[in-house]
C-alpha positions as CSV (number, residue, x, y, z in Angstrom):
1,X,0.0,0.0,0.0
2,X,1.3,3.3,-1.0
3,X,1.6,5.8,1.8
4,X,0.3,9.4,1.0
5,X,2.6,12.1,0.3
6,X,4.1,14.0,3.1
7,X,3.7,17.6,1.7
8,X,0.7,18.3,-1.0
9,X,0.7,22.2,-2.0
10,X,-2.4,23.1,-4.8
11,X,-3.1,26.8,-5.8
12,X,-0.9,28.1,-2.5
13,X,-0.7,31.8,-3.2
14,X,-0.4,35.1,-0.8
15,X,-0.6,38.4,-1.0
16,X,0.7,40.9,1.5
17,X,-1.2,44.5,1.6
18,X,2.2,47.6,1.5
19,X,0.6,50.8,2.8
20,X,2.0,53.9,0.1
21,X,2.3,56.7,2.2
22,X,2.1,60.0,0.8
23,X,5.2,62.4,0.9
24,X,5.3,65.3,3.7
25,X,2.8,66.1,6.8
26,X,0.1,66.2,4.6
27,X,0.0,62.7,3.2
28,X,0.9,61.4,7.0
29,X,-2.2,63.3,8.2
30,X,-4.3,61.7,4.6
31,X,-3.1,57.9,5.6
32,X,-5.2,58.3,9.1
33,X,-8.2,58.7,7.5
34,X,-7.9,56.8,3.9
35,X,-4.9,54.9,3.8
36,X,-4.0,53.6,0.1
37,X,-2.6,50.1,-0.1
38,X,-0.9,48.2,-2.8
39,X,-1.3,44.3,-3.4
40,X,2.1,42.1,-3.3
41,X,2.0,38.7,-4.7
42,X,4.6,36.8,-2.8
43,X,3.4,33.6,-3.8
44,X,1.6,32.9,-7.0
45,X,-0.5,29.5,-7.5
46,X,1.9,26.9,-7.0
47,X,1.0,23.5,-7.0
48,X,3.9,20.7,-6.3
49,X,4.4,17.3,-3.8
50,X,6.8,15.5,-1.8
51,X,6.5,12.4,-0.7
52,X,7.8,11.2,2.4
53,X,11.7,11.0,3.4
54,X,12.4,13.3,0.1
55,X,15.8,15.8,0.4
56,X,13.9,18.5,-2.4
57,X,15.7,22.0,-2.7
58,X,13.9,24.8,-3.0
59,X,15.7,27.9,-4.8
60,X,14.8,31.2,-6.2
61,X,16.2,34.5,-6.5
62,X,15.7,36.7,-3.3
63,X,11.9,37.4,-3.1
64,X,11.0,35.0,-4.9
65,X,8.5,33.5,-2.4
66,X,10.5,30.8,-0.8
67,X,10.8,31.9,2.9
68,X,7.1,33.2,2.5
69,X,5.8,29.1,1.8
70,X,8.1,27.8,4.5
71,X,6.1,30.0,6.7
72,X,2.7,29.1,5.3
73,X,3.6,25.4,5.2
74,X,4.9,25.3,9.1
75,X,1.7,27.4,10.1
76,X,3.1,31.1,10.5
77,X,1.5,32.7,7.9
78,X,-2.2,32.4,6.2
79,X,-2.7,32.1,2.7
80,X,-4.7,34.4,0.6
81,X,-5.8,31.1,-1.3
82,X,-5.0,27.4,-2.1
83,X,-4.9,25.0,0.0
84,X,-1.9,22.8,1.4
85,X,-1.7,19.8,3.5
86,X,1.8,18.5,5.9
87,X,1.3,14.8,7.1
88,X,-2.3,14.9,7.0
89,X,-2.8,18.4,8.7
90,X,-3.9,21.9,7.4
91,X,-0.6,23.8,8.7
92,X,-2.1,27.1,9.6
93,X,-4.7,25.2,11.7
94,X,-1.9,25.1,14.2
95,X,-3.1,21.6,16.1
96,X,-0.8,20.4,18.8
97,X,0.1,16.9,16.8
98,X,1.1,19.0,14.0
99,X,3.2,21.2,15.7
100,X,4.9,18.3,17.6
101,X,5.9,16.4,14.0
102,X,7.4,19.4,12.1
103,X,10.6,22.0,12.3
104,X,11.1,24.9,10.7
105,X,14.5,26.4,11.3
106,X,15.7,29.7,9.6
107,X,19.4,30.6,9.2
108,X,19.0,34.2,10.6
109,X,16.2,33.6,13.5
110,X,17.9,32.4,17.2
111,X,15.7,30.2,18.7
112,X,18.6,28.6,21.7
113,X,18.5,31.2,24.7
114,X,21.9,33.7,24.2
115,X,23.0,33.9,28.2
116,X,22.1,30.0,28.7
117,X,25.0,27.5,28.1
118,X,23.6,25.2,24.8
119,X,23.3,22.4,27.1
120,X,20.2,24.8,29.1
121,X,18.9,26.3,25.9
122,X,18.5,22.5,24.4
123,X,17.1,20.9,27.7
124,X,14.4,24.2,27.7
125,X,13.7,22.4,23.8
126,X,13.5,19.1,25.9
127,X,11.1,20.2,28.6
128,X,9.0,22.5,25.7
129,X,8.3,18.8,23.7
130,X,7.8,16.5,26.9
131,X,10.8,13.9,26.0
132,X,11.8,12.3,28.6
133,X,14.7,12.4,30.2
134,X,17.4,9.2,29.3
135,X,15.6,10.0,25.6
136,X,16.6,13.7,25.6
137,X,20.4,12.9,26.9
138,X,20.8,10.0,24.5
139,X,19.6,12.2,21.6
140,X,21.8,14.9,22.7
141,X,24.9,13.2,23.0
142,X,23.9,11.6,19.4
143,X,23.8,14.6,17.8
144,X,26.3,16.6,19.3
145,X,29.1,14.0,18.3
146,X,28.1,13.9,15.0
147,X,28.2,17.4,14.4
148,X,31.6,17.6,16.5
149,X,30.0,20.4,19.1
150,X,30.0,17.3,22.2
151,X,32.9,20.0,24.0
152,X,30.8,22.8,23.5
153,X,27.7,21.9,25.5
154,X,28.5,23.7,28.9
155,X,29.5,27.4,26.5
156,X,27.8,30.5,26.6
157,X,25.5,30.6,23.7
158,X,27.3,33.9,22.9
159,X,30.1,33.0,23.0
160,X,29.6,30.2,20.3
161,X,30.9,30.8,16.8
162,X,28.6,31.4,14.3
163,X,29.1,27.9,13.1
164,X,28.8,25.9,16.4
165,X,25.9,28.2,16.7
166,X,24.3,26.8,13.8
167,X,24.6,23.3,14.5
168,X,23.1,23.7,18.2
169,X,20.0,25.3,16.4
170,X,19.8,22.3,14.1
171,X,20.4,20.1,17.1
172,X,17.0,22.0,19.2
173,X,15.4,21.5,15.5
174,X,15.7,17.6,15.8
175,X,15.6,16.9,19.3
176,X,12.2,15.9,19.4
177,X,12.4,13.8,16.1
178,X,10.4,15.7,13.4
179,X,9.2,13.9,10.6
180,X,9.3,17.3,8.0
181,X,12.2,19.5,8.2
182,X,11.3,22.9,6.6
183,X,15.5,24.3,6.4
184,X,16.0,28.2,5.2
185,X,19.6,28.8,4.5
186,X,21.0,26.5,7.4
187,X,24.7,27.0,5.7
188,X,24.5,30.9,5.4
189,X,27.5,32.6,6.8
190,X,29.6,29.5,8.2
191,X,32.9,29.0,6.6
192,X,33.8,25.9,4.4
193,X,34.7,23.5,7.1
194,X,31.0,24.1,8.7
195,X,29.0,24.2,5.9
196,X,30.6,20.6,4.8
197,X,29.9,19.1,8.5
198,X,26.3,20.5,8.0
199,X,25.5,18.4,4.8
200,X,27.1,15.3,6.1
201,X,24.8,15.5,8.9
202,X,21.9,16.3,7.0
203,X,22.5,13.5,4.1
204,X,22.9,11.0,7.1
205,X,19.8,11.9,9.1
206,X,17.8,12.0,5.9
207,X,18.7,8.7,5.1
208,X,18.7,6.9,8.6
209,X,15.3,8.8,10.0
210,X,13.4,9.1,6.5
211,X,12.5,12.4,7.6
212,X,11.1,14.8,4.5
213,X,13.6,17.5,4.1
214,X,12.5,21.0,2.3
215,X,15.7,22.9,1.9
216,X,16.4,26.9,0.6
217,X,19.8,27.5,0.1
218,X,21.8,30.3,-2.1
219,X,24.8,27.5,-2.0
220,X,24.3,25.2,-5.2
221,X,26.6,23.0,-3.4
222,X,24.0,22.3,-0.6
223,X,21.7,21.3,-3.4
224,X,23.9,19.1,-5.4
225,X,25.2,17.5,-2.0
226,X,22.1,16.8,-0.3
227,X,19.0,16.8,-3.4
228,X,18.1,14.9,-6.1
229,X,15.3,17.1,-7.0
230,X,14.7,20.4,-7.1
231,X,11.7,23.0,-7.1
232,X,12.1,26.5,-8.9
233,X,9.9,29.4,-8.2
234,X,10.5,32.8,-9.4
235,X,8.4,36.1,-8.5
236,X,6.3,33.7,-6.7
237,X,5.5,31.3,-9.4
238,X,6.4,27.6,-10.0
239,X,9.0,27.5,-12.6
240,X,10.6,24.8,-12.6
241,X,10.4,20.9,-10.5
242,X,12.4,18.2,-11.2
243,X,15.7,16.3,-11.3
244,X,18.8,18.5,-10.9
245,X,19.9,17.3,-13.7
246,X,17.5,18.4,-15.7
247,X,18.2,22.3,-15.3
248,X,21.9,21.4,-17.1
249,X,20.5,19.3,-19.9
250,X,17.3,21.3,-20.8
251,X,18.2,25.3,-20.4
252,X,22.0,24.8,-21.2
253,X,22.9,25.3,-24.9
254,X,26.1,24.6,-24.9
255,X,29.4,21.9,-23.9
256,X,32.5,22.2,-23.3
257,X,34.8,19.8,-25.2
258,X,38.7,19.8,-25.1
259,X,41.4,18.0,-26.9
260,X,44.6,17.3,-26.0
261,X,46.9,17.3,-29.5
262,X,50.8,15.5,-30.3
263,X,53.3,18.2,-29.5
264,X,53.8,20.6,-33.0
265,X,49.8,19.7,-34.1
266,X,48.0,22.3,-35.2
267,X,43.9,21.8,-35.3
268,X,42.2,22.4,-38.3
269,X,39.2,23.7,-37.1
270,X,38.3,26.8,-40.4
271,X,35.0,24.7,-40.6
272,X,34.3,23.3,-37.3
273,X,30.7,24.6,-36.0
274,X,32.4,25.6,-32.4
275,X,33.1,28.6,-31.2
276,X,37.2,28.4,-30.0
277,X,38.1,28.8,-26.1
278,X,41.8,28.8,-25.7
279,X,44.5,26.4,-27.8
280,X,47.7,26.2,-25.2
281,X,49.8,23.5,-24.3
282,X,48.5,21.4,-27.4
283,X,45.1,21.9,-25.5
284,X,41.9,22.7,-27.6
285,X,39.4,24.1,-25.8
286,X,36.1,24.2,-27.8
287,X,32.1,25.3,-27.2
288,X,29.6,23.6,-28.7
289,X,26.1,24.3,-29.4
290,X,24.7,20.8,-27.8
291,X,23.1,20.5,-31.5
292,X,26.3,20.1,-32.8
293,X,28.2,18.6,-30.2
294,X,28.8,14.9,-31.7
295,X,29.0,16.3,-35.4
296,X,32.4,18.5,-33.7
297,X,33.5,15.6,-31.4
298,X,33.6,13.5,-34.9
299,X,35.3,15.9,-36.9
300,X,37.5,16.2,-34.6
301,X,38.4,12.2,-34.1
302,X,38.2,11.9,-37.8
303,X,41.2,14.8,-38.3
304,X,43.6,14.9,-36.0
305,X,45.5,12.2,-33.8
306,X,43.7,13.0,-30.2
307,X,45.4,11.7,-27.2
308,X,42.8,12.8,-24.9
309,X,39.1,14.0,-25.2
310,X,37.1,16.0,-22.1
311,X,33.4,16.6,-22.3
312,X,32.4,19.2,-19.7
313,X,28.9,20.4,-19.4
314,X,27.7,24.3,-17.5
315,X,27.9,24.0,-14.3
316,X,24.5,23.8,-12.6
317,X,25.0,26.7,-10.5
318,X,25.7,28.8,-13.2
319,X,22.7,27.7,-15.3
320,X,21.0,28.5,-12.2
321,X,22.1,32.2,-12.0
322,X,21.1,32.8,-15.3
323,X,17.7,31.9,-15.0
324,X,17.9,33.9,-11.5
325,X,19.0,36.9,-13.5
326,X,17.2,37.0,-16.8
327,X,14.8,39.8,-16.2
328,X,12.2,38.3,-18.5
329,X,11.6,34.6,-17.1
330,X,7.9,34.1,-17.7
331,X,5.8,33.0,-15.2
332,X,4.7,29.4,-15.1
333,X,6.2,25.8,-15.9
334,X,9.5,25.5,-17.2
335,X,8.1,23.9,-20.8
336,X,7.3,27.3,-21.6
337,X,10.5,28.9,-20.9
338,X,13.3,29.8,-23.2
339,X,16.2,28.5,-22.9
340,X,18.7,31.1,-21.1
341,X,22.1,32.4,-22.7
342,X,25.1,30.8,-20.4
343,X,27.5,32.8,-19.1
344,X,31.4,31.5,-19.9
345,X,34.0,32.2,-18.2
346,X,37.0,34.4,-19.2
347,X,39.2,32.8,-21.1
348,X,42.7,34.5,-22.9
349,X,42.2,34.8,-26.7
350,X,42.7,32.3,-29.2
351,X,45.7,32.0,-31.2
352,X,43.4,30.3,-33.9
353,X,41.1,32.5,-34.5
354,X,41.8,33.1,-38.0
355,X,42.6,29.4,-38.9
């Protein structure tokens, strides 16, 4: 029997009212008697599901909606329409068994008490959530050790680093055993060390707990570490939900091949359908439209002795930017999208570039 999905979203949308206040003394003393508001769509009729013990990032540009649903999917905020259901329960309904299954930590919100020693501020978590006592140390010690913070326990909260920091707020997150994580930016800030503990930790848990995972993160390498599918929304709209690698193969347009020549070889390339990178080294550095990509890979074979071939697609984070910058991404599913322009990197001129 097929067990129901942990997170179903249909329609979910909100608007927030701004107030526009008129300029001077005069427009103060106009907005106490007729105030003028103007509508904000944060989140436009999006419609997506995740079934149970998923890892599914969730990106976007900055105001694109992302914090916004995290909120109206652990209860904080109401929406102006759609519905949404998280293991069974209406989230902004607020029951006690919901409320006891879920977490929601975000990356610049405290929740551990700052003059309390972590060990205080976690055992407050403890008492809030009723787990009793060998159950609270034993998941305490667990976690701790795994995230390497077991000698920081009796510190200051204060007087943490912004890294231990953030793995005591994960730890008050999971003491009482969630079955949905709702994670907004839980690497932001921490240097590389940290951020690396963090996804080990999280790609573990996910795995030995089953628990459903909804992550935001600006770092593509949370994503790629820790998801295997990823949502998309932009000004509030769905715009794109599936596999990672799916962003790479459907809105990149080009490859990267290179080819490594016999000392004194020069490439003839006059007629090759490629646009040409760099040629140092006996290196060939070539990119290819993907339509063209095994007619210039056999050209290449068929002329010239190769001793070694590299295929190397755009990077997903930098597909990813693109699509976050281009000022016209429609709204709606990403069939309907063009594909973006990619971004190369700076490369020195050619040498060939007249061959």
């Amino acid at each position: 029997m097929q067990s129901s999905p942990a997170i179903e979203v249909n329609g979910l949308t909100r608007i927030f009212r701004t107030y526009k206040k008129q300029p001077g003394l005069t427009g103060a003393l106009k907005g106490l008697f007729a105030r003028e508001y103007e509508p904000t769509v944060a989140v436009n009729d999006i419609n997506f599901t995740i079934e149970q013990g998923e890892c599914v990032g969730f990106l976007g540009p900055n105001g694109a909606g992302k914090t916004t649903t995290l909120k109206m999917l652990a209860g904080l905020l109401h929406p102006s329409a759609g519905t949404a259901t998280v293991l069974g329960f209406t989230p902004w309904e607020r029951k006690q068994e919901y409320r006891r299954q879920f977490a929601l930590l975000l990356g610049q919100k405290n929740q551990l008490w700052w003059d309390l020693p972590a060990r205080e501020s976690l055992a407050l978590n403890g008492k809030i959530y009723r787990i009793p006592s060998a159950d609270f140390t034993r998941r305490v010690t667990e976690l701790t050790e795994l995230l390497r913070v077991d000698n920081k326990l009796d510190v200051m909260v204060r007087e943490l680093s912004l890294g231990e920091r953030m793995k005591f707020e994960l730890i008050a997150a999971l003491l009482h055993r969630p079955k949905v994580l709702f994670l907004d930016e839980p690497t932001i800030g921490l240097d590389v060390v940290s951020q690396e503990t963090v996804r080990d930790f999280l790609r573990t848990y996910n795995r030995t707990s089953e628990t459903t995972i909804l992550l935001t993160s600006h770092y593509m390498s949370d994503i790629e570490a820790l998801c295997d599918r990823t949502i998309i929304i932009n000004e509030g709209a769905l715009f794109f939900d599936g596999q990672l690698a799916e962003i790479i193969d459907r809105f990149s347009e080009y490859r990267f091949v290179t080819v490594k020549l016999p000392p004194g070889i020069l490439p003839r390339i006059a007629d090759i359908p490629a646009e040409i990178m760099v040629f140092a080294d006996s290196r060939l550095r070539l990119k290819v439209a993907r339509a063209n990509f095994i007619l210039v890979c056999r050209m290449l074979l068929d002329r010239h002795p190769v001793e070694d071939l590299e295929i190397q697609d755009v990077s997903a984070e930098e597909v990813v930017r693109e699509i976050f910058t281009r000022n016209s991404a429609p709204h709606g599913v990403l069939e309907s999208a063009s594909r973006p322009a990619v971004r190369e990197p700076a490369l020195s001129p050619s040498p060939l570039a007249v061959l």
